[in-house]
BATORZA-258374 format. One record per atom (N, C-alpha, C): x, y, z; residue in one letter. Coordinates in pm, whole numbers, plus 50000, padded with zeros to 5 digits. Layout:
BEGIN
XYZA...
This chain:
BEGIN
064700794477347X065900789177404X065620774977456X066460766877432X066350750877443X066860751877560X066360744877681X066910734677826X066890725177871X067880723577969X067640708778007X067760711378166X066570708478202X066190704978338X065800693378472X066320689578528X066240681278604X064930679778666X063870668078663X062580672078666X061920658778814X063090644978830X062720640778913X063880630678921X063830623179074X064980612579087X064240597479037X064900591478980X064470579578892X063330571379016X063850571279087X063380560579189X061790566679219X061650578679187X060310581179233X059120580379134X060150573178983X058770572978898X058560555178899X057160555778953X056640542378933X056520535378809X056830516978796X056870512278669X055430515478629X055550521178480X054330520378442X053100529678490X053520540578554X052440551378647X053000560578569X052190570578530X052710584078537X053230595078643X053780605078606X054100616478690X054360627678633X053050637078698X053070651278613X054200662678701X054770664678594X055990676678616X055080687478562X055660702878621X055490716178520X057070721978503X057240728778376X058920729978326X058750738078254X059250747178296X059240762778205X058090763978116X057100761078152X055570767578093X055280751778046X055840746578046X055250731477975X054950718478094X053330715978052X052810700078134X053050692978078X054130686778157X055030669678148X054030655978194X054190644878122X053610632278171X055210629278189X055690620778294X057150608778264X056350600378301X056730588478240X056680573978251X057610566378221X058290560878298X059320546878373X058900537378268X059360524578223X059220513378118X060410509278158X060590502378268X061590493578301X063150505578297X064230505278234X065020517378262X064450525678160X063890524978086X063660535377994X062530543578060X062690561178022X062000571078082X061070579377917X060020581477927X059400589177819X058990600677888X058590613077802X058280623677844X057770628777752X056400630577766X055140635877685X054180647077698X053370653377607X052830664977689X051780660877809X051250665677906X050510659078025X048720663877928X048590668077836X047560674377831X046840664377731X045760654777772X045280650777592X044840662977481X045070656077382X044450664677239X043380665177217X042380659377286X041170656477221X040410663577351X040740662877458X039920666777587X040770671677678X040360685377772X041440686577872X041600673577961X042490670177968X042730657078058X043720656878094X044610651178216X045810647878286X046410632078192X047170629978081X047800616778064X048520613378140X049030622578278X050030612978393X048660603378473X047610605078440X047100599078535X045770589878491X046750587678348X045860572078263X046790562578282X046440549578264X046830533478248X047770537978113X048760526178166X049920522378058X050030509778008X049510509777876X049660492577835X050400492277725X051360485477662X052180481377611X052700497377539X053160500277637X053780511877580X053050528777486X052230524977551X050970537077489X050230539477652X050070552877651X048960556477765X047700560477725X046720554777821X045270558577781X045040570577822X044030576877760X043600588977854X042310586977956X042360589678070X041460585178158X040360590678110X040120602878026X038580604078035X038160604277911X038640601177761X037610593877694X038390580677619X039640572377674X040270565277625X041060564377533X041610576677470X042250580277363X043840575577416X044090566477337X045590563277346X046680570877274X048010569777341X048970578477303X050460571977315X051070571877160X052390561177219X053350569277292X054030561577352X054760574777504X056260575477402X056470567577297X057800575077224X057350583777146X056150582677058X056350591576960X054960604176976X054770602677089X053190609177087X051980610977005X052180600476895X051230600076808X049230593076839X048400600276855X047420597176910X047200582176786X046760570176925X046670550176843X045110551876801X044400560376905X042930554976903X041760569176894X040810571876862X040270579576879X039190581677035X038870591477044X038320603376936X039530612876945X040710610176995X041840618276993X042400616876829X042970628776748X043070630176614X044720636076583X044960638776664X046570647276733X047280643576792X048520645276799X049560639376873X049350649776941X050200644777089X050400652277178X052280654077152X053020663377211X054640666977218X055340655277282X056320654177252X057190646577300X058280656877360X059310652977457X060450659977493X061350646077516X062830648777505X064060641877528X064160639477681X064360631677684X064460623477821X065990619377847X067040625477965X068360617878002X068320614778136X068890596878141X068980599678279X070520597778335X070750602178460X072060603678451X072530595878577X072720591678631X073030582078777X071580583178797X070990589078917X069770588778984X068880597278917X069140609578845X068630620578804X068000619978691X066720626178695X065820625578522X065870637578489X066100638278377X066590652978294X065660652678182X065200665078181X063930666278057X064600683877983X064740680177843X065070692677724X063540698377679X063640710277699X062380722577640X062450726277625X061790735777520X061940751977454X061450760277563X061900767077647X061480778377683X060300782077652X059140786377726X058170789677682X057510803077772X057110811777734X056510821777833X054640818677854X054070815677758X053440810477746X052330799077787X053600791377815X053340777677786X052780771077683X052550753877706X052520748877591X050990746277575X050430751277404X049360750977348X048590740277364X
């Protein structure tokens, strides 16, 4: 089942910082880019790692612990030793409110 959940108020995501959400079984990165909001999986592919809490440079996040970059639209891993994309999710924002769409997961995400 697909949702859409309200996950934070705009003002609290820093330009260019991450911020890890959890949303029906799934770890969220958001990242702010001026009005635009991305929403990615929080997990690198290559290493357990937090991507809310790597550097953002031109629109790709690093991963803090072996540098594996990740573009925040399309989650496609730029650099190695990461070989995988990480998920993407739909991002709305609506006056103040950030809204993130997910599959339902019991699980969570792989």
């Amino acid at each position: 089942m697909i949702e859409r959940h309200r996950v934070a108020a705009f003002d609290q995501l820093a330009e260019s910082a991450g911020l890890r959400v959890d949303v029906a079984g799934h770890r969220i990165a958001l990242f702010r880019l001026g009005d635009d909001v991305y929403a990615i999986g929080d997990r690198c592919s290559h290493a357990e790692a937090s991507l809310a809490e790597g550097e953002v440079f031109d629109g790709a996040v690093e991963c803090p612990r072996h540098g594996s970059e990740f573009d925040l639209r399309t989650g496609r891993s730029e650099s190695l030793p990461a070989t995988r994309p990480v998920p993407t999710y739909t991002v709305e924002v609506e006056g103040t409110d950030v809204f993130v769409t997910v599959e339902s997961s019991e699980g969570g995400e792989a």
